[in-house]
N, C-alpha and C positions, 0 to 999 in steps of 0.2 A: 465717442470714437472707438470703433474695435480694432487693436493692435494688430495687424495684419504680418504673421511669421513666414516664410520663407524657408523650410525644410530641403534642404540641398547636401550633395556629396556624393563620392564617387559611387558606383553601383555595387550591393552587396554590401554596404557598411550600418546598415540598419535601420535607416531612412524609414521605412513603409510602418517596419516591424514598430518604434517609437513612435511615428503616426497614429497607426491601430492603435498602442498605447494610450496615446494623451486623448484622442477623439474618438476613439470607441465607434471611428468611421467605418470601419470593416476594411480598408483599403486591400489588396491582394500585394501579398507577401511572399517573392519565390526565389529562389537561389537561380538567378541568373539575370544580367545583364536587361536593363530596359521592360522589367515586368511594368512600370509605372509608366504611362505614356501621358497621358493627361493630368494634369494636377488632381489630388487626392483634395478637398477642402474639408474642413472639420471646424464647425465653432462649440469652442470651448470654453465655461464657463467658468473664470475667476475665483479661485479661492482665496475665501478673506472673511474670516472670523467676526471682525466687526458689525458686517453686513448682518448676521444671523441675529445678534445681540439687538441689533436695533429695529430689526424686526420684531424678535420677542419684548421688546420693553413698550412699541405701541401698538402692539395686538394686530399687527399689517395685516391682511387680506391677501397679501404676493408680497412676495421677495422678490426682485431680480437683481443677480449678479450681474457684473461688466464681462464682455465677453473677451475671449482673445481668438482670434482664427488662425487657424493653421494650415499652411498649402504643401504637401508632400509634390514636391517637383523632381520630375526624373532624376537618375544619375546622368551627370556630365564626367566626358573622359576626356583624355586629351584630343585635341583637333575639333570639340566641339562649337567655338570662334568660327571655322570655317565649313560647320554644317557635319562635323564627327556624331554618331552615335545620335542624330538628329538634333544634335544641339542647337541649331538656330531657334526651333523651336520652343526648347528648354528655358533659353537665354533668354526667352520676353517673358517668360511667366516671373524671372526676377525682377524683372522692371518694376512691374504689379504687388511688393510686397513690402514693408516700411524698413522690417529688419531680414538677415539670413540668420537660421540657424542653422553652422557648418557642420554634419553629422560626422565625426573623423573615428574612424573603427582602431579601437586601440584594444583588441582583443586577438586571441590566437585561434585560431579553430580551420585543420585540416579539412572538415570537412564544409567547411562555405567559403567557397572560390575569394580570392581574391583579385579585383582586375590587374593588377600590377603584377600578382605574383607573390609578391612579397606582403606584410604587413609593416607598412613606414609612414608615420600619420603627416611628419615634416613636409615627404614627398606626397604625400595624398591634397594635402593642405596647398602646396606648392603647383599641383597640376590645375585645382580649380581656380586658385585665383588668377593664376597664369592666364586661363582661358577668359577670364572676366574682364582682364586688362588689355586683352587683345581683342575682344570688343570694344572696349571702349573706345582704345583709339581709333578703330574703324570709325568711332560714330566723331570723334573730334576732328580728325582728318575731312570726314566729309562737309561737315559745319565749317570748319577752316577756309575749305574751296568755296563755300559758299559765301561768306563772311569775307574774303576778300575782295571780290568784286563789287562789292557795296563798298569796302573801305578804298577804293580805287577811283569811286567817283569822287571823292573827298568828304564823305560822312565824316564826321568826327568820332562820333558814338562804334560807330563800326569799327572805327581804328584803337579803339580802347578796348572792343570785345575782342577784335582779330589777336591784341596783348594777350591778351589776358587768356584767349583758346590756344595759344602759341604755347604758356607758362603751362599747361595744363598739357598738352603733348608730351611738353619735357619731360612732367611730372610720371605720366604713363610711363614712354619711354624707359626712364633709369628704373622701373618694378615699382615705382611706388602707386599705393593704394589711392583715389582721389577723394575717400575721405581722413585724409591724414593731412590734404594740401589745405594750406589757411588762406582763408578770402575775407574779402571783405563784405561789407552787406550787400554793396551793388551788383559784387560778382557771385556773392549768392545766388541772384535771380539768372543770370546767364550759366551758371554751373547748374542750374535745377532744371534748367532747358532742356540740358543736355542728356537727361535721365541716363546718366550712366551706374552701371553693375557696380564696380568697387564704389561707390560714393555710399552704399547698404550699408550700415551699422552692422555687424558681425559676433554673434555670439557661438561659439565654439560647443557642442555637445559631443565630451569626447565619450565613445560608448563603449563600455568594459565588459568581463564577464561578472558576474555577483559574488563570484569569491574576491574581485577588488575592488569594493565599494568597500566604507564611503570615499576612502582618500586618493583611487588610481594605482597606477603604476608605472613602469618605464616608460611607457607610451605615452600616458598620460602629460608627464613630466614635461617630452615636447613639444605636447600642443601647449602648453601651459608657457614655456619660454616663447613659442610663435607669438600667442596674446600676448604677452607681457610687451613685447617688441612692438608693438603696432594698437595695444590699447584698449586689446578685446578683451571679454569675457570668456569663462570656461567655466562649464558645468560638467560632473562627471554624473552618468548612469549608464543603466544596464537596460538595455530595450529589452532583453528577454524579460530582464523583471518586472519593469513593468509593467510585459503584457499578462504576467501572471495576477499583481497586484491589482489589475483594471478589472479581476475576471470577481475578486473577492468584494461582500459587503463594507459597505465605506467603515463598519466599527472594527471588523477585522483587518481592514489595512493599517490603521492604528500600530495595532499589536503587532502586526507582520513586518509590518519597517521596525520598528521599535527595537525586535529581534536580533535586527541586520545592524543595530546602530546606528540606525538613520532619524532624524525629526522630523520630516517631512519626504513626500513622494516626489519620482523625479517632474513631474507637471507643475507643482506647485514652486519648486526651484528654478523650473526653465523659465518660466512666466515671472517669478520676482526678478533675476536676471537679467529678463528680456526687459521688465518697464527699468528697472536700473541705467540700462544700457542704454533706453530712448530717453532718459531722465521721467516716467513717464508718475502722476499721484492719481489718487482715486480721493473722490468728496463725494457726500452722502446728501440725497432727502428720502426724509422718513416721516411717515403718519398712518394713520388707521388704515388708509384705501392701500398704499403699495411705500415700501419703502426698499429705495435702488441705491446701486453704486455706479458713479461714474468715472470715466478714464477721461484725463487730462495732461497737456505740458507743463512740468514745472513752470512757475514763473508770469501763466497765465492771470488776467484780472478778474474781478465776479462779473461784469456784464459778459464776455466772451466763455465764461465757465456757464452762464444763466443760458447762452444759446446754444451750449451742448442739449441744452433741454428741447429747446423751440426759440428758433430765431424770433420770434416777438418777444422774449422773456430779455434779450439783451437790445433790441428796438425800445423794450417800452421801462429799461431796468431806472428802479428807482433805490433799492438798496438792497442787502441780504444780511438778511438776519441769522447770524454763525453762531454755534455752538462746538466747541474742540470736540470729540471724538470721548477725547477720555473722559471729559469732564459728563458730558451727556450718561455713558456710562454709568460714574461711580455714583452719578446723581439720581439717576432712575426716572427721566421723564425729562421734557421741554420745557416742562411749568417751573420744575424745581432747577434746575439752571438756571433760567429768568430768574427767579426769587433770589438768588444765589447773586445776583448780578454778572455770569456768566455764559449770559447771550449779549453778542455783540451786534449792534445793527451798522455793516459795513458799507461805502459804498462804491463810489465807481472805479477809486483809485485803488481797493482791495485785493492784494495779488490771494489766491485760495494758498490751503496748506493741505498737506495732505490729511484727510483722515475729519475735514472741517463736516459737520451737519448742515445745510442752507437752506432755506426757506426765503427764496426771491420776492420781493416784490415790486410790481410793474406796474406801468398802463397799458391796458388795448389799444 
């Protein structure tokens, strides 16, 4: 599965510019209002060290990394709920995307407009979500009207949805977010219906100048209390930099963060982040022909991790033969883990872990 990102925020706060960035898409980048009109896509490939290790230790033929996509979607301003700044149209490209990442400009700079006027990331923060929640209840209001006249013939079931879309109104209603509201498993599937905007898992990219990396600054500090209140994430970087660090050889970005005080670029932070955020692991198979990384849910079993591969791999699964990560490593080969007694042959009841080696085996 490719993590599908959500690039969002008000116009002017650095959207496109950390786009170009992390996907090296080319997207057009321009000081004004609505340069991005269609989503920008960019797939991205997953950095992770392990991956390259276990390619050089069985002589692969391909390497593939797990990808993550990234969709730069307009700026939304306020009034875009009722079709502002063409936001209706804006508004479905989030439908379409697993997580948001909220791009909030906590930088100063005279010379690139702000739509506000001011620089206040609280009130930037505050306009988008506003407008997410007032969609939403558009869309629960209309389900509601709908959902009633079924519960009026004396459905049962209907008059438990009609509860339960009621609770969830309210929930809009008083500003709160409706991935904050707690359901139950049944009302999972009736809340997933409803594909509503705030129900997005929300990662905050607050974007600074490079003189305040790595730690932020008073802007910073706000978005950081926003998450903290509501359970998000927050990453800081600087989309100038890293449209510059995009531009240099990957041994010289090393060096060049290194510089800045940094351990890593801001792509490889957004993306750890982001799978944190979706609880998201990666598990390996590796051999002479191609050895890959895959993206999974914490929590998953090996037959349903076997059909990330090909659904006949979890149709026909008979067990998975696991090796830990590290252990594969310090061991230097498949053969000597075996010998080691440190392949394990799992089977249906197996939840993966992260970082695990597998070698499925099945029926046709």
């Amino acid at each position: 599965m490719a993590l599908r990102c959500g690039i969002v925020g008000l116009p002017n706060v650095g959207k496109s510019t950390l786009f170009n960035a992390l996907s090296q898409a080319g997207a057009e980048s321009a000081n004004y209002p609505f340069c991005t009109i269609e989503p920008n896509v960019g797939m991205v490939p997953v950095p992770d060290e392990r991956l390259g290790v276990l390619g050089r230790l069985n002589n692969s033929k391909k390497v593939v990394p797990a990808t993550i996509e990234f969709v730069d979607i307009a700026g939304l301003v306020a009034g875009a709920s009722k079709g502002e700044g063409l936001g209706n149209k804006f508004l479905a490209h989030i439908r379409e995307v697993d997580a948001i990442v909220h791009v909030v400009r906590c930088f100063d700079d005279e010379d690139v407009v702000h739509v506000s006027g001011r620089v206040d990331p609280a009130s930037d923060i505050e306009i988008i979500e506003t407008e997410l929640l007032l969609k939403d209840l558009e869309a629960v209001e209309k389900r509601i009207e709908r959902t009633t006249k079924v519960a009026r013939s004396g459905d049962k079931v209907a008059r438990e949805e009609l509860a339960f879309y009621e609770r969830v109104l309210a929930h809009l209603s008083d500003g709160g977010a409706v991935r904050a509201l707690s359901v139950s498993e049944k009302e999972q599937a009736w809340l997933g219906s409803l594909f509503l905007l705030s129900g997005k898992p929300v990662l905050y990219a607050a974007n600074v100048s490079e003189a305040d990396l790595p730690g932020g600054n008073a802007h910073v500090d706000a978005v950081r209390a926003r998450a903290e209140e509501e359970g998000a994430g927050v990453v800081v970087v600087s989309a100038e930099l890293e449209a510059q660090v995009a531009e240099l050889e990957p041994e010289e970005r090393v060096d060049f963060m290194s510089e800045l005080g940094l351990t890593s670029g801001g792509l490889e932070r957004l993306i750890q982040s982001a799978y944190a955020l979706l609880d998201l692991i990666t598990f390996f198979t590796s051999g002479p022909t191609e050895t890959r990384a895959w993206t999974i849910p914490r929590g998953l079993r090996a037959p349903q991790a076997a059909g990330q591969i090909h659904s006949d791999f979890e149709r026909g699964f008979i067990r998975a033969e696991t090796i830990a990560y590290e252990d594969y490593a310090r061991l230097g080969s498949e053969s000597k883990a075996r010998d080691a007694g440190l392949m394990r042959s799992e089977g249906k009841e197996y939840t993966v872990r992260d970082g695990d080696v597998l070698l499925f085996r099945f029926n046709v």
